[in-house]
C-alpha positions as CSV (number, residue, x, y, z in Angstrom):
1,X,0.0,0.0,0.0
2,X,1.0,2.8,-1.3
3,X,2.0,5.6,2.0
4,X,-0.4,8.8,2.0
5,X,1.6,11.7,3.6
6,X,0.2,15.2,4.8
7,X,3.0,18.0,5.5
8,X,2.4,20.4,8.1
9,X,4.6,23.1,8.7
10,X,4.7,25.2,12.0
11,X,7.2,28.5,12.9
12,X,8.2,26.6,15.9
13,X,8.3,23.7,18.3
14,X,6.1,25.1,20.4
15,X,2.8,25.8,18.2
16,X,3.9,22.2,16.8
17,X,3.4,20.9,20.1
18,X,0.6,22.5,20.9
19,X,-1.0,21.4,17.5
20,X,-0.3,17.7,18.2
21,X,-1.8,17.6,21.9
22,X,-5.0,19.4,20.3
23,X,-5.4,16.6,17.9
24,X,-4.8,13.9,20.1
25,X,-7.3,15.5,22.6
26,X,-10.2,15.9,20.0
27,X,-9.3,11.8,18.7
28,X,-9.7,11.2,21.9
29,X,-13.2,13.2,22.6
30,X,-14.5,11.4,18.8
31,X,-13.2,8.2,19.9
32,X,-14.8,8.1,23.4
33,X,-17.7,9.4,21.8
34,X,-18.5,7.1,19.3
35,X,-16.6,3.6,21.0
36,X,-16.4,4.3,25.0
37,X,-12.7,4.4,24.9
38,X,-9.5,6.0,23.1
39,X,-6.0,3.6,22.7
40,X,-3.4,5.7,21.7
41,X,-0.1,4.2,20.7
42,X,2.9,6.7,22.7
43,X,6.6,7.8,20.9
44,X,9.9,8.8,22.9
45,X,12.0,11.4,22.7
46,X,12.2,15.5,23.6
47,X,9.4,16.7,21.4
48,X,6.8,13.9,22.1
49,X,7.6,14.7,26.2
50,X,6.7,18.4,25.7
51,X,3.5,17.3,24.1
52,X,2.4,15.3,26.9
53,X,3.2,17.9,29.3
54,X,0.6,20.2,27.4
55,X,-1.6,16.7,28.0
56,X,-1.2,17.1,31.8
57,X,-2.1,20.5,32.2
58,X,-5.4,20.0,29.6
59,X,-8.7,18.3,31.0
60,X,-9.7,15.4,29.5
61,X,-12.3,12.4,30.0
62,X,-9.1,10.1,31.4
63,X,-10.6,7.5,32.7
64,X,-11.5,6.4,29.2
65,X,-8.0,6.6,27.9
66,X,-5.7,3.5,27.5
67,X,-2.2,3.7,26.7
68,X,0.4,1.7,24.7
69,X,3.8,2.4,23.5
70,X,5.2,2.1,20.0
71,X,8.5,0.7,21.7
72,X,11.0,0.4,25.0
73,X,14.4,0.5,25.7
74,X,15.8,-2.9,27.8
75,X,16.2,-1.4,30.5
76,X,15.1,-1.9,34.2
77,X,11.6,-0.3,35.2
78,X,12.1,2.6,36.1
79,X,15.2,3.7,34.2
80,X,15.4,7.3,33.0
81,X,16.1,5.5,29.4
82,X,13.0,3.9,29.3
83,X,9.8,5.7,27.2
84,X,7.5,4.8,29.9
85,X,9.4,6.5,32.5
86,X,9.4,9.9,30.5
87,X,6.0,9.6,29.8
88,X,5.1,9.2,33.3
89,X,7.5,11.8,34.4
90,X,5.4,14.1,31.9
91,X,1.9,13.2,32.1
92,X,0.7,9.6,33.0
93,X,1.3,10.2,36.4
94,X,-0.7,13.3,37.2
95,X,-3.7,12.6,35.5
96,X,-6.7,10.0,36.5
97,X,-5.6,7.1,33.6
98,X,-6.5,4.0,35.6
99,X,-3.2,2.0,35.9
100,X,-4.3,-0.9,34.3
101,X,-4.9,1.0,31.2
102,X,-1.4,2.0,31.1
103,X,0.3,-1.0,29.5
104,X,3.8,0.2,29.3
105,X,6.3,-2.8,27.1
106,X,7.8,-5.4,30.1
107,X,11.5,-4.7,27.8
108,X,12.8,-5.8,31.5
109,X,12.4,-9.1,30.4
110,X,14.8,-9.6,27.2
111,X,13.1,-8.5,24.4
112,X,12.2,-12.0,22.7
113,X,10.1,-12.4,26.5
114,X,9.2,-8.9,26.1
115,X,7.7,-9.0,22.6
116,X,5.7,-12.0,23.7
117,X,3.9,-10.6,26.3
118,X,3.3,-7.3,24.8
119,X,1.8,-9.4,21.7
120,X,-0.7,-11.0,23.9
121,X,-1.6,-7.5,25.5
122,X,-1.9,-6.0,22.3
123,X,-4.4,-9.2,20.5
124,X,-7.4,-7.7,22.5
125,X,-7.6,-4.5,20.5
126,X,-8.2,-4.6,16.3
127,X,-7.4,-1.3,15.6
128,X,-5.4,2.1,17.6
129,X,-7.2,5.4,17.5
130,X,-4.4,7.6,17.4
131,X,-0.8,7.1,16.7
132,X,1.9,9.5,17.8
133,X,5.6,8.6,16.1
134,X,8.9,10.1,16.1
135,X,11.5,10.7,13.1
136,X,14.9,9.9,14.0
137,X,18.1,11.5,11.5
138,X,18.7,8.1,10.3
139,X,14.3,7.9,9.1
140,X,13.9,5.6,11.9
141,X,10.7,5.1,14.1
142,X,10.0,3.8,17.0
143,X,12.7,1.0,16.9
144,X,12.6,0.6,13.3
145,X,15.9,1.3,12.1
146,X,17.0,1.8,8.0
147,X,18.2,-1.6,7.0
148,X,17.1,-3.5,10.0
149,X,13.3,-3.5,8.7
150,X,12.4,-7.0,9.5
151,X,9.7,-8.3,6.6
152,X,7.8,-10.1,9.7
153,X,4.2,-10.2,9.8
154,X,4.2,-10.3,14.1
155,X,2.5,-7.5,15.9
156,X,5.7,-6.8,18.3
157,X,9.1,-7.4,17.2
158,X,12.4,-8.2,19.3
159,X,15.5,-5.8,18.4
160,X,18.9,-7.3,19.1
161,X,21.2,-5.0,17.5
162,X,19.8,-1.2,17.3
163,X,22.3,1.0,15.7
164,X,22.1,3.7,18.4
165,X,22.1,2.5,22.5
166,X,20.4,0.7,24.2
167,X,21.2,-2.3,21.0
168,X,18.2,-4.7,22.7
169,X,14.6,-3.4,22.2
170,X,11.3,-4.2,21.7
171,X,9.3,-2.2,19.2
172,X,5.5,-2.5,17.1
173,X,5.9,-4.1,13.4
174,X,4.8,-1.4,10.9
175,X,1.9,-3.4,10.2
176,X,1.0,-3.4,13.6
177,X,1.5,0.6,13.9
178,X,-0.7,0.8,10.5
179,X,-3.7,-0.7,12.2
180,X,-4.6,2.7,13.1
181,X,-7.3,5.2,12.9
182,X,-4.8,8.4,12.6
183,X,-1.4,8.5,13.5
184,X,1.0,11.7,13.6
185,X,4.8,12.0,13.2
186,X,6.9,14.6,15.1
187,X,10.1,15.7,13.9
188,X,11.4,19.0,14.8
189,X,15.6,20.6,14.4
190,X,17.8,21.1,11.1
191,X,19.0,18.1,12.5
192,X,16.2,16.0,10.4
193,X,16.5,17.9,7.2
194,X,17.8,14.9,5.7
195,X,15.5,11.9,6.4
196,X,12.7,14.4,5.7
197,X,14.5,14.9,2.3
198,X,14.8,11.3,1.6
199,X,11.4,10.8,2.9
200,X,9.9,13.3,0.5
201,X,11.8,11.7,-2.4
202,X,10.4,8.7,-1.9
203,X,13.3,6.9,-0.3
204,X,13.1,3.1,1.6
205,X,13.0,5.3,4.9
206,X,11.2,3.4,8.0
207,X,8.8,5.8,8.5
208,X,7.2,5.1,4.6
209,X,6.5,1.2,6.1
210,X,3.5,2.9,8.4
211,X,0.5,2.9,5.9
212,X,-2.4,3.3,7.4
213,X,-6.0,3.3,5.2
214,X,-6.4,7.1,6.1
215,X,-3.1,8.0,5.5
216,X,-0.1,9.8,7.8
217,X,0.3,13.6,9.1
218,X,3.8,14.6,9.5
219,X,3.8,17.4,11.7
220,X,7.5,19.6,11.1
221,X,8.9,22.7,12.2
222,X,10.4,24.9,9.9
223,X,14.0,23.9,10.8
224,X,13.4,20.1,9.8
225,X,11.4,21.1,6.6
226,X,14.4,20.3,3.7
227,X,12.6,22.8,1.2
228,X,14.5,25.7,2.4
229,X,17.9,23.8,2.5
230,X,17.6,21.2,0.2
């Protein structure tokens, strides 16, 4: 399937940010609306963190919301490495989400034990309302590194050799992140000019394996859009 991409451009991280809670807060108000519930699918890294700040301090119908992650670091609970930990730090731990419908990836195990169990956690739901994904310099997302793109049709994937530390990971397949209702990149610094470039172009860049029916929004702040430098 063939990837449909939507650019949007924003003067600077913060209005980005701002956009991306707003969307994921009015998925959520359709989704509770319409199913009783909202699964969102949560990304690492700096700019993600800043959106889920502007999360915590927005009111929402929480107790409705339940939380996955796209992938997790090897790394005890708890560690400041780990996604789930940042996300707590952020958000999921000063807002109402029950704690059972936080289900945070058991990477503590190994990630071949890891992927198992997350795999079984995950069978229950069909299809993710929102996704939210990063954009690494390399075109990776979550832990789906360039030429490490395994052609595996499993719903949760163990990663042995990562390019960039931790090397052991567990991550979502692409197929599995593509079983979703909307899902949003967020890529922001000069620093991503590059895999935006080779993104654009049409490149084999991770990010192009997510290919959702309704398509993907790639939110970008001027800095990472190649346009003006490429």
């Amino acid at each position: 399937m063939a990837q449909i991409r939507r650019w949007h451009i924003y003067p600077s991280v913060a209005e980005l940010q701002t956009h991306a809670a707003r969307a994921i807060l009015r998925a959520a108000a359709q989704a509770i609306a319409t199913r009783g519930r909202f699964h969102i699918v949560l990304a690492g890294g700096r700019t993600p963190k800043s959106i889920y700040a502007r999360l915590a301090a927005a009111g929402a119908d929480w107790p409705h919301w339940h939380v996955f992650f796209g992938d997790e670091r090897c790394r005890p609970v708890g560690d400041t490495l780990r996604n789930d930990r940042a996300a707590t730090d952020s958000w999921l731990g000063r807002v109402a989400i029950p704690p059972d419908q936080i289900h945070g990836i058991p990477a503590e195990h190994g990630p071949r034990e890891a992927a198992r169990r997350y795999a079984a956690t995950l069978a229950p739901v069909h299809r993710f309302d929102f996704v939210l994904l990063g954009l690494g310099e390399d075109g990776h997302t979550a832990s789906l590194f360039p030429g490490t793109l395994p052609a595996a049709a499993a719903d949760v994937l163990p990663v042995y050799d990562a390019p960039k530390p931790p090397p052991e990971r567990v991550t979502l397949s692409a197929g599995r992140l593509s079983r979703a209702r909307q899902v949003a990149f967020v890529s922001t610094g000069e620093e991503k000019r590059l895999a935006i470039a080779a993104w654009r172009r049409g490149d084999a860049v991770p990010a192009g394996a997510i290919t959702p029916p309704a398509g993907v929004d790639i939110l970008l702040d001027t800095a990472a859009w190649p346009d003006r430098f490429v």
